[in-house]
C-alpha positions as a LaTeX table, in Angstrom:
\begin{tabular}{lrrr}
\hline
Residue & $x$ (\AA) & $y$ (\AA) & $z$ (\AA) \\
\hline
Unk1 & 0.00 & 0.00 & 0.00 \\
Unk2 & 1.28 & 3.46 & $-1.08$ \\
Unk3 & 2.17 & 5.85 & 1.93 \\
Unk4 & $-0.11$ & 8.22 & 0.25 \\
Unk5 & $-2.99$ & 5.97 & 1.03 \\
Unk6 & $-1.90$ & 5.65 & 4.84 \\
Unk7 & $-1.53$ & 9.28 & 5.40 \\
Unk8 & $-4.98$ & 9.97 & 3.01 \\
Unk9 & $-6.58$ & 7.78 & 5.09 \\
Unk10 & $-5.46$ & 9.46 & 8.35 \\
Unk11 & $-5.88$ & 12.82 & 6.99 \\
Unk12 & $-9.25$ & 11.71 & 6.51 \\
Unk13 & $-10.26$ & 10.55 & 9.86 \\
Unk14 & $-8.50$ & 13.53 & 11.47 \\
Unk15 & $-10.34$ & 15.95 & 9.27 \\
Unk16 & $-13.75$ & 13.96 & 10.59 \\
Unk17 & $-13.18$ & 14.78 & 13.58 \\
Unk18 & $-12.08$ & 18.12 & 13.53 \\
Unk19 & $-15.04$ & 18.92 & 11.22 \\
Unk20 & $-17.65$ & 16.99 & 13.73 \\
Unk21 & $-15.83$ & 18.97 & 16.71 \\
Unk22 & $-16.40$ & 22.38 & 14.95 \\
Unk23 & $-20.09$ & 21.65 & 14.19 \\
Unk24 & $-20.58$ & 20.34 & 17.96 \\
Unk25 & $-18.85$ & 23.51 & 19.69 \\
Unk26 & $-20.40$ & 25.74 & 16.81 \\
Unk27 & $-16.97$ & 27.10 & 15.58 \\
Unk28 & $-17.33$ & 27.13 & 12.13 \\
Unk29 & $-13.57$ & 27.96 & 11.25 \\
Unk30 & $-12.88$ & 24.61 & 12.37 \\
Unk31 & $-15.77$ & 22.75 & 10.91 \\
Unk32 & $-14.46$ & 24.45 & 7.67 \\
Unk33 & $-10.56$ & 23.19 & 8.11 \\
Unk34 & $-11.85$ & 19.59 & 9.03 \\
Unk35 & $-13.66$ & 19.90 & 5.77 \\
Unk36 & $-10.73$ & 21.20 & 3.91 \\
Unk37 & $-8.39$ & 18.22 & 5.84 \\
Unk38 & $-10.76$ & 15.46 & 4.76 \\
Unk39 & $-10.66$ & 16.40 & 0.99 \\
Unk40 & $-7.25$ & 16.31 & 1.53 \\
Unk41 & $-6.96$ & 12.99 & 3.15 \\
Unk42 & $-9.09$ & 11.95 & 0.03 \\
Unk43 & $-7.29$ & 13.41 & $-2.82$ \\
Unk44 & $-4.33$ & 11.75 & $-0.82$ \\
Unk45 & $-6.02$ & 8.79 & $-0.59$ \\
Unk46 & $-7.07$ & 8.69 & $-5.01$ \\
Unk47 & $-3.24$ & 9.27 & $-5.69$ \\
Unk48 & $-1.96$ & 6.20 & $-3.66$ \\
Unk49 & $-4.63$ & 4.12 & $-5.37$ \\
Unk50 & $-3.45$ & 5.53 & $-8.42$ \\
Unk51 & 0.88 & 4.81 & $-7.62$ \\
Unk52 & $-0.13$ & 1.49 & $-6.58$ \\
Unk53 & $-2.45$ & 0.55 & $-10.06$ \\
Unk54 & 0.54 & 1.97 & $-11.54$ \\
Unk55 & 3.14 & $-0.45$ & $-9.86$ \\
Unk56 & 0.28 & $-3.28$ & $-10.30$ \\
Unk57 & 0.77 & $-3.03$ & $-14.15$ \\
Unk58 & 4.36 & $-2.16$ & $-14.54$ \\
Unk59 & 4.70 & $-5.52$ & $-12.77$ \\
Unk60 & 2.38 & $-7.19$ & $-15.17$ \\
Unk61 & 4.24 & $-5.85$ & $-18.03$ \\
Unk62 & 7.66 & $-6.82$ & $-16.27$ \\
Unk63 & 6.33 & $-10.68$ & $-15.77$ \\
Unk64 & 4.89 & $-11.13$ & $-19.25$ \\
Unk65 & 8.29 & $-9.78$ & $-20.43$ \\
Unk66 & 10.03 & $-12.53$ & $-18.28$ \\
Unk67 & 7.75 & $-15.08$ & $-19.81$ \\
Unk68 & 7.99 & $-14.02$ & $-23.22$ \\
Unk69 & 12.02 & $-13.86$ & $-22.71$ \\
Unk70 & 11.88 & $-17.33$ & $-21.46$ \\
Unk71 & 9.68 & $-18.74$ & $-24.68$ \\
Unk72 & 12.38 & $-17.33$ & $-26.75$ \\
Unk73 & 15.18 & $-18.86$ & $-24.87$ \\
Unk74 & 13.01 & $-22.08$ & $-25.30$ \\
Unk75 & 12.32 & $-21.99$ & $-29.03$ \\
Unk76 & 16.24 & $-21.10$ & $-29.79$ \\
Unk77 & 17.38 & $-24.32$ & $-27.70$ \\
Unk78 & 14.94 & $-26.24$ & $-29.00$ \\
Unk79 & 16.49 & $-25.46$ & $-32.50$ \\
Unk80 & 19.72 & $-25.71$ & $-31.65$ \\
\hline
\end{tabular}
């Protein structure tokens, strides 16, 4: 899992709070930064998910290379 997931997902939670602490004491500055912390956590949160689809096919891509490499070493000592 991507760090940027982790600290999305804490950012997140955090911002919750703060937000539900803001709305409970009526202080609507820091309703509005828990707000502004959870869309944080969450834009966090989308580019983690992103880095780690990213790794997910790079190592696809690296494995079918490996395989296909492996075919050709095949085929050549099965002419020689």
């Amino acid at each position: 899992m991507d760090n940027d997931r982790i600290k999305g997902k804490m950012d997140d939670l955090a911002g919750k709070v703060k937000s539900k602490l803001g709305e409970m004491t009526g202080d609507r500055e820091t309703q509005a930064e828990g707000i502004g912390q959870q869309i944080k956590g969450k834009v966090e949160n989308a580019v983690g998910k992103v880095k780690d689809e990213a790794r997910a096919v790079r190592d696809q891509a690296r494995e079918k290379e490996v395989e296909h490499e492996e075919r050709v070493e095949n085929r050549r000592e099965d002419v020689a």
